[in-house]
C-alpha positions as CSV (number, residue, x, y, z in Angstrom):
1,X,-4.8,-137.5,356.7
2,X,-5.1,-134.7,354.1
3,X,-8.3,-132.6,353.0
4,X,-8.1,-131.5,349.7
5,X,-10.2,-128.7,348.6
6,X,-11.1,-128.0,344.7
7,X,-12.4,-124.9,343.7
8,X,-14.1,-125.8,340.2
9,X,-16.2,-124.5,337.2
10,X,-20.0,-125.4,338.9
11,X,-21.0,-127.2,335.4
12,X,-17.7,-129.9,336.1
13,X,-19.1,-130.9,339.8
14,X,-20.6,-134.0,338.0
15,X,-17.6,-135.2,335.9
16,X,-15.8,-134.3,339.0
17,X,-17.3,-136.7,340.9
18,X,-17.8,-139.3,339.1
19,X,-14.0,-139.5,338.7
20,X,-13.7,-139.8,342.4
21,X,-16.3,-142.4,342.8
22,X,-14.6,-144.3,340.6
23,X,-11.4,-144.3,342.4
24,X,-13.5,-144.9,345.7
25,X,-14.2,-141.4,347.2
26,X,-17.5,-141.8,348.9
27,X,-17.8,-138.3,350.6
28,X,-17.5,-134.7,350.2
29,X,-18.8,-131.2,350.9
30,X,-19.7,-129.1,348.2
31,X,-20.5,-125.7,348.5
32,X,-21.7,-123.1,345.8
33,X,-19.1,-120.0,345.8
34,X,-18.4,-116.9,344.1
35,X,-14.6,-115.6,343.6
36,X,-11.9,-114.8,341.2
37,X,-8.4,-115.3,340.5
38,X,-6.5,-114.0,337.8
39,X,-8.8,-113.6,335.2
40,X,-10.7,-110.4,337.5
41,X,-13.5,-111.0,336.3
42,X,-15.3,-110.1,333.1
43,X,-17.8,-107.4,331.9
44,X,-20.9,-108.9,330.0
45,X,-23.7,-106.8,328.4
46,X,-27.5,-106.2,329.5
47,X,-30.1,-104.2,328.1
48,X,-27.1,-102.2,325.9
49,X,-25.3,-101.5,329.3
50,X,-22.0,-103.1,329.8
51,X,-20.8,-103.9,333.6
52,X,-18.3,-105.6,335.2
53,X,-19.1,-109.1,337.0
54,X,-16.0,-109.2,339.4
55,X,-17.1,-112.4,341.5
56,X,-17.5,-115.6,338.9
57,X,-19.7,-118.8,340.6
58,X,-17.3,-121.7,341.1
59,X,-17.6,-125.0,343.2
60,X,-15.8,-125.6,346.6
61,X,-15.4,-129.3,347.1
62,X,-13.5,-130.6,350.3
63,X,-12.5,-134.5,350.5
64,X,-10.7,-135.6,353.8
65,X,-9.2,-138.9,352.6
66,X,-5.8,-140.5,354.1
67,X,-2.0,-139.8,353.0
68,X,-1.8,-143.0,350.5
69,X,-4.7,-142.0,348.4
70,X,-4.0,-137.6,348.1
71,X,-2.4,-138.6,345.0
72,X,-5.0,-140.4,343.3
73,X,-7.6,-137.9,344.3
74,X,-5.5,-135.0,343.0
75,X,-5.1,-136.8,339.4
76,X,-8.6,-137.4,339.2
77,X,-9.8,-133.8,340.0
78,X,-7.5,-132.3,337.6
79,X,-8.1,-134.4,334.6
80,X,-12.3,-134.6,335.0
81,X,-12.4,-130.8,336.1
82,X,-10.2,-129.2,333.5
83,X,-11.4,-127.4,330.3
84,X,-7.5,-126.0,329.4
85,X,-9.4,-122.7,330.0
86,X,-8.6,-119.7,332.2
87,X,-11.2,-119.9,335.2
88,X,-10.3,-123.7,335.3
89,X,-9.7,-123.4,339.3
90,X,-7.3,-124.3,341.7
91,X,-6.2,-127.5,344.5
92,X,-5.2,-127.4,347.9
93,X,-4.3,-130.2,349.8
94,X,-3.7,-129.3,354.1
95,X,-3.0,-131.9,356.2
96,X,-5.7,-132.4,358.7
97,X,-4.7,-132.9,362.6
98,X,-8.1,-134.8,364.0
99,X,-11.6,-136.2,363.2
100,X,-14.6,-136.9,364.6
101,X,-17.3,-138.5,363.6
102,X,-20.4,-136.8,366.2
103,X,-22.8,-140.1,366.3
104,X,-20.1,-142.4,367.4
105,X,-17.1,-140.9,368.2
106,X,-15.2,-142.6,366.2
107,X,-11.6,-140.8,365.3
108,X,-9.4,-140.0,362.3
109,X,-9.7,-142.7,359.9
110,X,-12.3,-144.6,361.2
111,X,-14.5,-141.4,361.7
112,X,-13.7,-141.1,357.4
C-alpha cells in the first residue's frame, strides 16, 4: 500500500476530488495548510503599506490506496489540480507499512 499526499491550491480541492471519485477513491484527509516552496512567497499591499506574505494557504490531501491503483491516483491529481502556474503544488507517494481500522480491527487492505 502507498499513501499519497498532494499539497494543492485550496480553490482545486473540488476538481481534485471529483477526479478521484471518479476513478473510485472513496477516502481522504484534507487538511488546510500554510507553506511555500520556491516561489517565497509574495508581498501584497494594504492600506498603501506593502509586506511580505511568506506562508501561502495550500491543501494537504493524504489517500492510502493499494500499489495497482498509485498510478491512476497520481494522474488524476495532477491533471484536475494543475493551473500551469507557479504555486501549483507538489506529490508524494510513501509506501505505507500497516493499517488499522480502530472499530473492527480490520488490517491493511481490508482496513482501506
Amino acid at each position: 500500500m502507498k499513501k499519497v499526499t498532494a499539497v494543492i491550491k485550496p480553490f482545486k480541492l473540488d476538481d481534485v476530488r471529483e477526479a478521484l471519485s471518479e476513478i473510485g477513491v472513496n477516502g481522504m484527509t484534507v487538511t488546510e495548510v500554510k507553506g511555500f516552496g520556491r516561489q517565497k512567497g509574495h508581498t501584497e499591499l494594504y492600506r498603501g503599506a506593502e509586506y511580505m506574505v511568506d506562508f501561502l494557504p495550500k491543501v494537504k490531501l493524504e489517500i492510502v490506496v493499494n500499489d495497482e491503483t498509485v498510478e491512476q491516483v497520481v494522474e488524476a491529481i495532477l491533471e484536475s489540480a494543475q493551473t500551469g502556474k507557479i504555486g501549483d503544488g507538489k506529490i508524494f507517494v510513501e509506501a505505507i507499512e500497516r493499517v488499522i481500522r480502530i472499530r473492527t480491527g480490520e488490517e491493511n487492505e481490508e482496513a482501506v
